[in-house]
N, CA and C of each residue as an Amber inpcrd file, in Angstrom:
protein
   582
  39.9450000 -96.1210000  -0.0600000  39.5330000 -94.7530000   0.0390000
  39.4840000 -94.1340000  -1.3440000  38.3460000 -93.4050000  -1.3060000
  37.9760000 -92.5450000  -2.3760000  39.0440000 -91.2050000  -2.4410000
  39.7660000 -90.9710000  -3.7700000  40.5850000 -89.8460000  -3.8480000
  39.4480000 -88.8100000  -3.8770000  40.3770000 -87.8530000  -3.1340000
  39.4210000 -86.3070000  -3.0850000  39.6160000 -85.3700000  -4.5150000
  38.8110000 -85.2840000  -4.7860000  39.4980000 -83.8800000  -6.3390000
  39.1260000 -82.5490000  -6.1460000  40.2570000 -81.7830000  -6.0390000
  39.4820000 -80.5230000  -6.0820000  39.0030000 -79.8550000  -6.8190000
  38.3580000 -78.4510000  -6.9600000  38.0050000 -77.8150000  -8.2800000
  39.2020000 -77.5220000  -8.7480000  39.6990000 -77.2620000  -9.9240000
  40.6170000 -76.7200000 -10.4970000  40.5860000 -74.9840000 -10.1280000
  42.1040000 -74.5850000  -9.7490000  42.1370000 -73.0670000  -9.5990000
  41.8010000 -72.0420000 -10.4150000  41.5440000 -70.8040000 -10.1620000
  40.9580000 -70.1580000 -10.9850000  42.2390000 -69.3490000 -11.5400000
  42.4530000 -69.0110000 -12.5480000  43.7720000 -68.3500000 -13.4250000
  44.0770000 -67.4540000 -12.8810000  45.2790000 -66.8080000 -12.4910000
  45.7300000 -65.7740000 -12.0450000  45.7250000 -64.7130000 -12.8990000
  44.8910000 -63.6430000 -12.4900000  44.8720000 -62.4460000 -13.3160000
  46.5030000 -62.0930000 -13.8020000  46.2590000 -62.0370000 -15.1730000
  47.8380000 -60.8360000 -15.2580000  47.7630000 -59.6050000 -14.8650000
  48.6480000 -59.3200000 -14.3390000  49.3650000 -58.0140000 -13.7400000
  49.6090000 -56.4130000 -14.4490000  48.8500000 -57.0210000 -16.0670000
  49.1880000 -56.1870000 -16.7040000  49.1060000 -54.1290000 -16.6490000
  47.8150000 -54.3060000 -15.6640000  47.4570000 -52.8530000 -15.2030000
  48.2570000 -51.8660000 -14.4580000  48.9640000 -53.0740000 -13.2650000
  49.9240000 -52.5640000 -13.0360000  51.5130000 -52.7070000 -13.3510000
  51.8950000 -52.9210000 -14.3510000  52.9400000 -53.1770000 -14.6610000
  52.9530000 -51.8430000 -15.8540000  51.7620000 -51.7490000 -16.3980000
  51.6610000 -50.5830000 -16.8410000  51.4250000 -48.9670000 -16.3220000
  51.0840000 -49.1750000 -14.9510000  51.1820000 -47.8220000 -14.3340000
  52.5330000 -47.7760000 -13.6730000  53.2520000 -49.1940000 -13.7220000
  54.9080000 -48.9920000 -13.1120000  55.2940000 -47.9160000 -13.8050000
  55.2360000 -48.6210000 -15.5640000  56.1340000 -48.3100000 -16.5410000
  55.3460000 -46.5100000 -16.7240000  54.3930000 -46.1160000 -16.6160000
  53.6520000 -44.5500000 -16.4760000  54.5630000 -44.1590000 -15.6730000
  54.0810000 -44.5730000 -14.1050000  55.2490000 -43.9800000 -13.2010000
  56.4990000 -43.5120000 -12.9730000  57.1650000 -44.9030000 -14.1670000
  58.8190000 -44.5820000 -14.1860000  59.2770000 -43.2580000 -15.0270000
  58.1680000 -43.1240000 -15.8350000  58.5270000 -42.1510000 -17.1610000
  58.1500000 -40.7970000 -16.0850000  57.2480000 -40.4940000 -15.4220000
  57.1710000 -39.5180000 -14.4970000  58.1010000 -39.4450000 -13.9610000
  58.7430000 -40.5430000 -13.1500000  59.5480000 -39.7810000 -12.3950000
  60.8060000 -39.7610000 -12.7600000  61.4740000 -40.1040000 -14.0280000
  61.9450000 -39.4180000 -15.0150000  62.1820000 -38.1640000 -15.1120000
  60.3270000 -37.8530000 -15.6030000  60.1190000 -36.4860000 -15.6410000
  61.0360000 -35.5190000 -14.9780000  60.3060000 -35.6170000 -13.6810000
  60.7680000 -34.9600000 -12.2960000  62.1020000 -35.1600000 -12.0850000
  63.0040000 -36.0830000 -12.3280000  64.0900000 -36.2630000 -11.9540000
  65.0890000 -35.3980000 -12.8250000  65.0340000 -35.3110000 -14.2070000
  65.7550000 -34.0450000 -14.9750000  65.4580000 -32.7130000 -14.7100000
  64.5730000 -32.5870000 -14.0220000  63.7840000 -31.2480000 -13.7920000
  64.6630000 -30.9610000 -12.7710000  64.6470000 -31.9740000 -11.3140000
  65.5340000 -31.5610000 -10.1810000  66.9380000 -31.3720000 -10.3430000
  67.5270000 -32.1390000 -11.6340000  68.8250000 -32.3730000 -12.0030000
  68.9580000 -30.9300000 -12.0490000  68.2870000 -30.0990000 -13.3430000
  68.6260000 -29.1970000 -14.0400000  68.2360000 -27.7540000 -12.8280000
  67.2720000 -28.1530000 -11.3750000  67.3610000 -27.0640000 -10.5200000
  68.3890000 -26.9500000  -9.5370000  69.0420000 -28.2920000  -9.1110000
  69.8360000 -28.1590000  -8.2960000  71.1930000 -27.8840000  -9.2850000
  71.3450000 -28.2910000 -10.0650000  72.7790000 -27.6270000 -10.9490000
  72.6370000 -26.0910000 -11.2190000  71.7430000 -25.4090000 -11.4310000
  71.3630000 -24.3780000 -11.5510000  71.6660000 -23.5970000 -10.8080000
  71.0760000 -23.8980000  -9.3140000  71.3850000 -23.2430000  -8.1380000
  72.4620000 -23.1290000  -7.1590000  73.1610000 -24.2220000  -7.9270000
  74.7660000 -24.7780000  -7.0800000  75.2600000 -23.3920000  -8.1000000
  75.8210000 -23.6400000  -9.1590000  75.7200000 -22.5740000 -10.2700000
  75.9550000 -21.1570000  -9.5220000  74.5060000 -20.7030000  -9.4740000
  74.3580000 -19.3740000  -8.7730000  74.6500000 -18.6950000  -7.6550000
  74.6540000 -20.0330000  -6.6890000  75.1680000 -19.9260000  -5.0120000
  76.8490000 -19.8080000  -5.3790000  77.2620000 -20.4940000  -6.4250000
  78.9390000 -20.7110000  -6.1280000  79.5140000 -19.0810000  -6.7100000
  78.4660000 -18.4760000  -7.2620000  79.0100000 -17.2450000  -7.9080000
  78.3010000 -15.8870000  -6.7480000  77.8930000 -16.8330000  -6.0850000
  77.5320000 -15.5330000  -4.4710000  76.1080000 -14.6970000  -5.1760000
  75.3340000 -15.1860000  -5.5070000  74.3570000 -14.7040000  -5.9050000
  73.2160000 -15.5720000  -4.7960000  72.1220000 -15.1090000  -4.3920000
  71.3520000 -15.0330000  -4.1400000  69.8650000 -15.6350000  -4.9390000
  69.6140000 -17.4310000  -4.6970000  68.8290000 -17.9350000  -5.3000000
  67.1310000 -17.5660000  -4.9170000  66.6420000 -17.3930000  -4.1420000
  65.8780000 -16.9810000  -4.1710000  65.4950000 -15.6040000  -3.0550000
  64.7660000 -14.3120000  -3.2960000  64.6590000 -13.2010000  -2.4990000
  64.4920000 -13.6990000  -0.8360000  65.1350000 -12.8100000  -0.1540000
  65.5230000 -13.2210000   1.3140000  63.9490000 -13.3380000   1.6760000
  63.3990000 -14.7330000   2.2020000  62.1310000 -14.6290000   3.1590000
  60.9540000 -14.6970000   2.2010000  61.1700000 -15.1450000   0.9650000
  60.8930000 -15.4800000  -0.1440000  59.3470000 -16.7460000  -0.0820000
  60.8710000 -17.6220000   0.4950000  60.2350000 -19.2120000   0.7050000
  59.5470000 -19.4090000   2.3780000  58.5690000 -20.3380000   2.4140000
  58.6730000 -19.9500000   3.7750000  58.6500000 -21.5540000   4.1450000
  59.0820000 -22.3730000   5.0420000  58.5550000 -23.3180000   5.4280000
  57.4480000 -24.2120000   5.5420000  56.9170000 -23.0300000   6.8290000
  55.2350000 -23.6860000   7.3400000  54.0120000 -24.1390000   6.2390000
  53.7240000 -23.2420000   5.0160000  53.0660000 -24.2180000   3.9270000
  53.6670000 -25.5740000   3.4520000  54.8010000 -25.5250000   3.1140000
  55.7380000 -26.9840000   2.4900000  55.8600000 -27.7360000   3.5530000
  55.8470000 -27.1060000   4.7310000  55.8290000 -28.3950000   5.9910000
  54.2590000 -29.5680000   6.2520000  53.3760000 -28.2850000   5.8300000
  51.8390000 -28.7650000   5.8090000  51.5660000 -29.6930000   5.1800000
  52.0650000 -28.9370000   3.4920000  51.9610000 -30.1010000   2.8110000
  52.4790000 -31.6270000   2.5030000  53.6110000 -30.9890000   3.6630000
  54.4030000 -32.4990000   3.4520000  53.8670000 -33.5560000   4.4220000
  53.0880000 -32.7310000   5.5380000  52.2590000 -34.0710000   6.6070000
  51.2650000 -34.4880000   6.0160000  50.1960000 -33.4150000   5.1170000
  49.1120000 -33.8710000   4.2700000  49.4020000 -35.4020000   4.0290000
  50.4120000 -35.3540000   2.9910000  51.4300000 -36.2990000   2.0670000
  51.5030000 -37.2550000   2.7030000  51.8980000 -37.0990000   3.6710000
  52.5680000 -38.3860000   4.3020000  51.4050000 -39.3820000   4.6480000
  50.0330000 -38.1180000   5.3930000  49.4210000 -39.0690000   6.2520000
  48.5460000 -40.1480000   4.6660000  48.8050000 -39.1300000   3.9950000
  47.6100000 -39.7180000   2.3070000  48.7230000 -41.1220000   2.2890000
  49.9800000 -41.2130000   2.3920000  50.0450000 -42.8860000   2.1810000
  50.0820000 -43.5610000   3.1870000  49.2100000 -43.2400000   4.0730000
  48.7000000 -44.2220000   5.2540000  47.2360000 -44.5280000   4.5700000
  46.3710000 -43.7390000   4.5240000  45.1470000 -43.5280000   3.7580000
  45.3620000 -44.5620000   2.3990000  46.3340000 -44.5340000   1.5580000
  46.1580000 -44.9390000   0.5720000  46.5960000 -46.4460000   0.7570000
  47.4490000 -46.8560000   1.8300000  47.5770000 -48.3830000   2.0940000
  46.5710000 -49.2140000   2.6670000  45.6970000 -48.1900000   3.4110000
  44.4110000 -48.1580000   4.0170000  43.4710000 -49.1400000   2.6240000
  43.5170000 -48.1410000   1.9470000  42.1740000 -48.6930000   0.7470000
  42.3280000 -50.0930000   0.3220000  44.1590000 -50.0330000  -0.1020000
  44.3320000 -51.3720000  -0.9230000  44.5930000 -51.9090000   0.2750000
  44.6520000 -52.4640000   1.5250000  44.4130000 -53.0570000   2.9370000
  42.6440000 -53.5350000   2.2240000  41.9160000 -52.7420000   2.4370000
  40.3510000 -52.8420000   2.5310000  39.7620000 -53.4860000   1.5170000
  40.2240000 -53.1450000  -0.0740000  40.2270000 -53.5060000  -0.8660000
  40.5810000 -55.4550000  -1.4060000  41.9580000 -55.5330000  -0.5270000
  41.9760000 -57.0740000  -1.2080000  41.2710000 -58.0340000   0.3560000
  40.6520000 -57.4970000   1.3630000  40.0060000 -58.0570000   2.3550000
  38.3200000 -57.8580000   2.1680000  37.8340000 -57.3150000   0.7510000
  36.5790000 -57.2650000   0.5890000  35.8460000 -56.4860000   1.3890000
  36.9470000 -55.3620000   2.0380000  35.8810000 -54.2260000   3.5360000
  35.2690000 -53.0300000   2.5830000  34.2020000 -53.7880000   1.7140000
  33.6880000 -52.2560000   0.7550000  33.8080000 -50.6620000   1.7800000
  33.4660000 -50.7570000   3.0860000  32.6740000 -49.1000000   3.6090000
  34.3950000 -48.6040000   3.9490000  35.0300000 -49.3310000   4.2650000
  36.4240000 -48.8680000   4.7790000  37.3860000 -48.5920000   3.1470000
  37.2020000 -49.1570000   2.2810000  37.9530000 -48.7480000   1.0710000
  37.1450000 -47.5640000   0.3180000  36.0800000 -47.3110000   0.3000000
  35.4360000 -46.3470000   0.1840000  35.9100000 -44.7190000   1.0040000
  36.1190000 -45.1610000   2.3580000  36.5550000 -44.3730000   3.2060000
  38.1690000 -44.0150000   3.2510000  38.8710000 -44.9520000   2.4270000
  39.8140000 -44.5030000   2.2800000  40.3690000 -44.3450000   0.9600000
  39.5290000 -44.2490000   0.0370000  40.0330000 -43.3250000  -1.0660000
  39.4770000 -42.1800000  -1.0150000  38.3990000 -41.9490000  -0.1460000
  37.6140000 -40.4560000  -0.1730000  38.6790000 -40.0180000   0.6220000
  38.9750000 -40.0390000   1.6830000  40.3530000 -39.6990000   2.4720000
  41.4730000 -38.9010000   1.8360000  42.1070000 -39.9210000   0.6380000
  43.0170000 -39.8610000   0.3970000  43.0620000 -38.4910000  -0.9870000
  41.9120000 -39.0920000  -1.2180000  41.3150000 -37.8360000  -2.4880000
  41.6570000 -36.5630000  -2.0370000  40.7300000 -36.4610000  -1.0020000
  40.3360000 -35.3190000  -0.0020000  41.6920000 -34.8060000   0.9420000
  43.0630000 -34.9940000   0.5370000  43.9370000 -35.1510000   0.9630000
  44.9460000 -34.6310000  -0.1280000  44.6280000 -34.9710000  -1.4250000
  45.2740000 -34.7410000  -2.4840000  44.4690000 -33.3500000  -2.8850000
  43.6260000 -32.7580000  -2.7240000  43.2430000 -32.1200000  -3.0750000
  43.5260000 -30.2470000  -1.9610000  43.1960000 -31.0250000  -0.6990000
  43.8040000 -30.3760000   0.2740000  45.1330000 -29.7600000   0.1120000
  46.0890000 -30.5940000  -0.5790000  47.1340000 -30.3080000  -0.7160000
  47.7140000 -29.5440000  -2.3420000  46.7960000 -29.5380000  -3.2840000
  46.2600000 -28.5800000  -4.2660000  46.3430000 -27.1460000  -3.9570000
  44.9730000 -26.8340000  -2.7800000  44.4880000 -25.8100000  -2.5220000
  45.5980000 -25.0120000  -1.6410000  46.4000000 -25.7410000  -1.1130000
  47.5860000 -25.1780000   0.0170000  48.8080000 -24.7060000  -1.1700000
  48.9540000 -25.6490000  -1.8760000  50.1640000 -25.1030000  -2.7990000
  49.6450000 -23.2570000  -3.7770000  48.2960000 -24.0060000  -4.0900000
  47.7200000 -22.4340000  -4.7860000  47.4150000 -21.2950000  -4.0950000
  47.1940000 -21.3410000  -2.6530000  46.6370000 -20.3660000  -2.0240000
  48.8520000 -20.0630000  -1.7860000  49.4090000 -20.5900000  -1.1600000
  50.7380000 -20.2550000  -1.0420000  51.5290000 -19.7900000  -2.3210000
  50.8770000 -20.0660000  -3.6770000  51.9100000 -19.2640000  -4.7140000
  51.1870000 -17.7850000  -4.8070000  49.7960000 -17.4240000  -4.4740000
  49.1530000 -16.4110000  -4.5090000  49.6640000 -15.5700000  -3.3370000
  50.2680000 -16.2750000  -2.1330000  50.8560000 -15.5490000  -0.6590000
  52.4750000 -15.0170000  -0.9030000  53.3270000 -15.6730000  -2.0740000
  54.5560000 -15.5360000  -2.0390000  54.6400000 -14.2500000  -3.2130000
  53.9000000 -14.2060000  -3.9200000  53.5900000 -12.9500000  -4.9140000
  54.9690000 -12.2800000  -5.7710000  55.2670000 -13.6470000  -5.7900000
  56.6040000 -13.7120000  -7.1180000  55.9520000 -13.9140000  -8.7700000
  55.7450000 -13.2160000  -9.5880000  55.6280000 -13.8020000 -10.5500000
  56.0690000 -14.8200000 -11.2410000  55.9820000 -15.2580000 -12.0470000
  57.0060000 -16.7130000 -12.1500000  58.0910000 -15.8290000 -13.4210000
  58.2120000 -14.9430000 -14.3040000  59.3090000 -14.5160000 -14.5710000
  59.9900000 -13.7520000 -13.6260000  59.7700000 -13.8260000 -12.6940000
  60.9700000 -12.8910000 -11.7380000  62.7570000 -13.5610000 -11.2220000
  62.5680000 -14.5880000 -12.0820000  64.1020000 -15.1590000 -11.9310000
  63.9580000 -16.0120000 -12.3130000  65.2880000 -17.1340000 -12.4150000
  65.2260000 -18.0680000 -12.9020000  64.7380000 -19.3900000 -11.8170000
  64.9440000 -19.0670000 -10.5900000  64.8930000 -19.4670000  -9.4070000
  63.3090000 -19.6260000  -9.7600000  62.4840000 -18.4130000  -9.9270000
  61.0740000 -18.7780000  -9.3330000  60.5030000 -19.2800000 -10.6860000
  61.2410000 -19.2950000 -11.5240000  60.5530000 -19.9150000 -12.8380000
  60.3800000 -21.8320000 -12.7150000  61.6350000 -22.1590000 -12.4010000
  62.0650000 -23.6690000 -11.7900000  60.9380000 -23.4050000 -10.8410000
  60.4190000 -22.7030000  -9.5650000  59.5470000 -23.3020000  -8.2870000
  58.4210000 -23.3100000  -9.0260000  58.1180000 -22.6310000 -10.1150000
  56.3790000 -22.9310000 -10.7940000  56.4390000 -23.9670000 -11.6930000
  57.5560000 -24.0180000 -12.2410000  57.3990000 -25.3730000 -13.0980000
  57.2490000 -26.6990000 -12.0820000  58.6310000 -27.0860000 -11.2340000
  58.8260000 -27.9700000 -10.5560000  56.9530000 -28.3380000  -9.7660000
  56.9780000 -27.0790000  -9.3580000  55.5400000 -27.2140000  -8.2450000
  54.2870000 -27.4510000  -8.9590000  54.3770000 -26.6770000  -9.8950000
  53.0020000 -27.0460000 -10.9190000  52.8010000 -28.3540000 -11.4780000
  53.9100000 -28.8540000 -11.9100000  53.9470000 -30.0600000 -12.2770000
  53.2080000 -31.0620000 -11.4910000  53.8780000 -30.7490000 -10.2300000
  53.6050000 -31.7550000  -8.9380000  52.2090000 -31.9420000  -8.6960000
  51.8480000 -30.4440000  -8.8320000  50.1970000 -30.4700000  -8.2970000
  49.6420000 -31.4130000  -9.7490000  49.7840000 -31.2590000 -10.5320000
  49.0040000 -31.3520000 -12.0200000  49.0520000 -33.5800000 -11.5710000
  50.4390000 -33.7440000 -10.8000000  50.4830000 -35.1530000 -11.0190000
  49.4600000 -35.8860000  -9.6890000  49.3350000 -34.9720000  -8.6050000
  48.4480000 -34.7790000  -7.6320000  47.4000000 -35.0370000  -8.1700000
  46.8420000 -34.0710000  -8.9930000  45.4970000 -34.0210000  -9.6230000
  45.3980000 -35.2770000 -10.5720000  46.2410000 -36.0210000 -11.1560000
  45.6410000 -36.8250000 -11.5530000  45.4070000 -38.1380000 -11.0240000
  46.1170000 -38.4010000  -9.8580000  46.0340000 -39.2210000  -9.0850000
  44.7650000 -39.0490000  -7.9280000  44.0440000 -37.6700000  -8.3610000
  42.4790000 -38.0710000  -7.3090000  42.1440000 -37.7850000  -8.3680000
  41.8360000 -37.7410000  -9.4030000  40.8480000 -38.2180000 -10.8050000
  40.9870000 -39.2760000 -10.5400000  42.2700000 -40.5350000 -10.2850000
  42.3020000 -41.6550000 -10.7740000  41.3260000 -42.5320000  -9.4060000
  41.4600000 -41.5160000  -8.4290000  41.3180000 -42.7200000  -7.3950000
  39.6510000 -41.8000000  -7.4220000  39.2170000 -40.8320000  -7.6220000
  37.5920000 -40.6920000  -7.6480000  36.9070000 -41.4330000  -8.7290000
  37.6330000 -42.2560000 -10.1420000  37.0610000 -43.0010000 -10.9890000
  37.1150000 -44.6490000 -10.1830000  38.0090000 -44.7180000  -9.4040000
  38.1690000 -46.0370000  -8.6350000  36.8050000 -46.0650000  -7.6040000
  37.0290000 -44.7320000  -7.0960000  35.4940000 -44.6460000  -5.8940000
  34.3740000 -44.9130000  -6.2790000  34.5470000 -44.1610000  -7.3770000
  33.1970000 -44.7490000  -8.4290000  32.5300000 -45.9250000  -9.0590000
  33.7620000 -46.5630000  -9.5840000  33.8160000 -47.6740000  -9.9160000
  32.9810000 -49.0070000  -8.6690000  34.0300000 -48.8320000  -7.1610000
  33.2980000 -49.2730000  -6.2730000  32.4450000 -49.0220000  -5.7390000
  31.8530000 -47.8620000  -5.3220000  30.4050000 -47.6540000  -5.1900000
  29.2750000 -48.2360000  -6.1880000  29.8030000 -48.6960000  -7.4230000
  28.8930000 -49.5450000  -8.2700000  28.9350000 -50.7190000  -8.0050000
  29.6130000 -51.0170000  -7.2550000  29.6960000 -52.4650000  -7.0080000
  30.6630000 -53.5580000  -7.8210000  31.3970000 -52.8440000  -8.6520000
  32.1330000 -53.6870000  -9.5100000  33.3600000 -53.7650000  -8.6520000
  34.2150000 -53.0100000  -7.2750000  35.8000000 -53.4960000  -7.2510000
  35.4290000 -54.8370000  -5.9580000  36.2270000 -55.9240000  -6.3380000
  36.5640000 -57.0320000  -5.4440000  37.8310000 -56.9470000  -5.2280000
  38.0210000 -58.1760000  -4.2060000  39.3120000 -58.3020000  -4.2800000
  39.9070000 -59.0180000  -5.1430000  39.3120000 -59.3200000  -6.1610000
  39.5270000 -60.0360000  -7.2230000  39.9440000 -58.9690000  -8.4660000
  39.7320000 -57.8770000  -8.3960000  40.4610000 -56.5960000  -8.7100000
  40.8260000 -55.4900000  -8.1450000  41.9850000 -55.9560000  -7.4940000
  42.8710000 -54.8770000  -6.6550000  43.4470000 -54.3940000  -7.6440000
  43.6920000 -54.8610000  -8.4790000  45.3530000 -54.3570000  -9.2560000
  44.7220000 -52.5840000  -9.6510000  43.5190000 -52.7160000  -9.6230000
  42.6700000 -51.3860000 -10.0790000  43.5640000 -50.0420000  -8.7670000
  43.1480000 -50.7840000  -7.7340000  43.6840000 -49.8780000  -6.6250000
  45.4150000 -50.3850000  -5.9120000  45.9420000 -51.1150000  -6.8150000
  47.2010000 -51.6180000  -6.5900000  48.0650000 -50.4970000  -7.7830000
  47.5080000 -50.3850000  -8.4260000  48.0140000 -49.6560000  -9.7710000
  48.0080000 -47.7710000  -9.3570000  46.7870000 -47.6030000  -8.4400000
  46.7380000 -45.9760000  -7.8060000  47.6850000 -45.7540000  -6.9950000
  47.6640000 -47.0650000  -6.1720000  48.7160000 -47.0000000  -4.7450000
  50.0320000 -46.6980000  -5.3970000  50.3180000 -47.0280000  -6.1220000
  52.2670000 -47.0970000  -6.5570000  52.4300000 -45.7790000  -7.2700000
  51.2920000 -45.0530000  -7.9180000  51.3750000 -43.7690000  -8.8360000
  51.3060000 -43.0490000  -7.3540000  50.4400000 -43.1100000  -6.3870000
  50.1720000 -42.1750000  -5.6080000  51.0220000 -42.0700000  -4.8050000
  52.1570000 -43.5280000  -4.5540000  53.2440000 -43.4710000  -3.4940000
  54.2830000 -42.3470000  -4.5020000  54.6590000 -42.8630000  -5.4750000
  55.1130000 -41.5820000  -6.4680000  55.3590000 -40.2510000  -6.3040000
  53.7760000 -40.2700000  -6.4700000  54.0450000 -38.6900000  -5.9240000
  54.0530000 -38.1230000  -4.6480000  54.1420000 -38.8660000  -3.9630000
  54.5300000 -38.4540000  -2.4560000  55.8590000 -38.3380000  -2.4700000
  56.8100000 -38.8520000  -3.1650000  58.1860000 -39.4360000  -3.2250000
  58.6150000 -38.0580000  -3.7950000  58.0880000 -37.1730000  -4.6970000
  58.4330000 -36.6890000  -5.4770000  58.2080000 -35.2670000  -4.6760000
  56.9820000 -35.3520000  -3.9060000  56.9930000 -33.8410000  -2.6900000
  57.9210000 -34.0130000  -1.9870000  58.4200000 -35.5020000  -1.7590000
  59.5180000 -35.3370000  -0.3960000  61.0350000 -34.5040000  -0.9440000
  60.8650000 -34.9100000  -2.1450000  62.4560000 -34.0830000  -2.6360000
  61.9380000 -32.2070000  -2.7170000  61.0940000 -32.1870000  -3.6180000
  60.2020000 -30.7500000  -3.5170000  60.5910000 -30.0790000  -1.7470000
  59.8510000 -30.6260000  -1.3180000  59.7340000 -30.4840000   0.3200000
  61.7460000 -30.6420000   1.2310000  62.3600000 -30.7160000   0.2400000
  63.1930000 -31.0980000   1.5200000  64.3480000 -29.8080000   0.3620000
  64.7200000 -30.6700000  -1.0270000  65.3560000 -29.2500000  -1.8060000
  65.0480000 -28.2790000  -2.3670000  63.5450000 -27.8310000  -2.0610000
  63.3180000 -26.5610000  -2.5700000  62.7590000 -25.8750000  -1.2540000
  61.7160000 -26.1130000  -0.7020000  61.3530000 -25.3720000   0.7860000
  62.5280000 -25.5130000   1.9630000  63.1740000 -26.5900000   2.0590000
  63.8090000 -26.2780000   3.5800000  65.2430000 -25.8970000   3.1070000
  66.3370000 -26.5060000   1.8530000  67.2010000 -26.1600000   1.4840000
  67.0440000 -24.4650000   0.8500000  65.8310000 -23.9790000  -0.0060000
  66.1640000 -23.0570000  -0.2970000  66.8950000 -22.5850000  -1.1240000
């Protein structure tokens, strides 16, 4: 019997794209993480001296609750793409970064229309100075994560993403799980704790 030979394998892409949006990511949430340090010490602070962190009826729930289902359902959406993405389903990864975009952005317009409804200036304490920083931030990291994934849409609508480059939409997924991670603390110690 004749030995069989196969083709030789094709090289495994390095990882480098995403190993570099890890190392982006980690420094973000970094970011965010001294930020929460320095609001919840702040406010322990102020509560332990019987002061009153933010004006009674101030904060309200039902927007931060919205935005937090937005959130949630966007990393179903966004497992969706890279699902579609390394199975070669161009119309369904298409459909789910427009989704997810359209989701991130949704959740933009809810945070801005709600700082325009709460009609605190942001020097009116130290309390609401921390909720515009903390929150602004958030949106700003929002926003760049549907820049990143409308240059990805783009990208595949040209025909260039395979599954032979996921790491393109493997590299969005982990920034975008991020910042979901980062509304859930937003969403749980600043809207429902208060």
């Amino acid at each position: 019997m004749a030995a069989v030979t196969l083709p030789p394998a094709s090289p495994t892409r390095p990882r480098t794209l995403v190993i570099g949006s890890a190392l982006g990511t980690g420094a973000v949430l970094m970011f965010f993480g001294a930020l929460f340090g320095l609001y919840f010490s702040r406010r322990a602070d102020t509560m332990a001296w019987g002061s009153e962190w933010f004006p009674e009826g101030a904060i309200q729930l039902v927007p931060g609750s919205m935005n937090m289902a937005t959130m949630a359902v966007s990393t179903v959406t966004m497992a969706w793409a890279v699902y579609a993405v390394i199975n070669d389903d161009r119309i369904h990864s298409y459909l789910a970064m427009f989704l997810t975009a359209v989701m991130g952005i949704a959740m933009i317009n809810q945070t801005v229309f709600y700082f325009n409804d709460i009609g605190l200036p942001i020097d009116h304490s130290e309390a609401t100075t921390f909720l515009f920083v903390i929150v602004g931030a958030h949106m700003a990291m929002v926003g760049v994560g549907v820049l990143w994934l409308g240059l990805l849409l783009l990208r595949a609508l040209g025909g260039q993403d395979t599954s032979r480059h996921r790491d393109l939409v493997s590299a969005a997924a982990l920034y975008w799980y991020a910042a979901v991670a980062v509304y859930v603390v937003i969403w749980y110690g600043i809207y429902i704790a208060k």
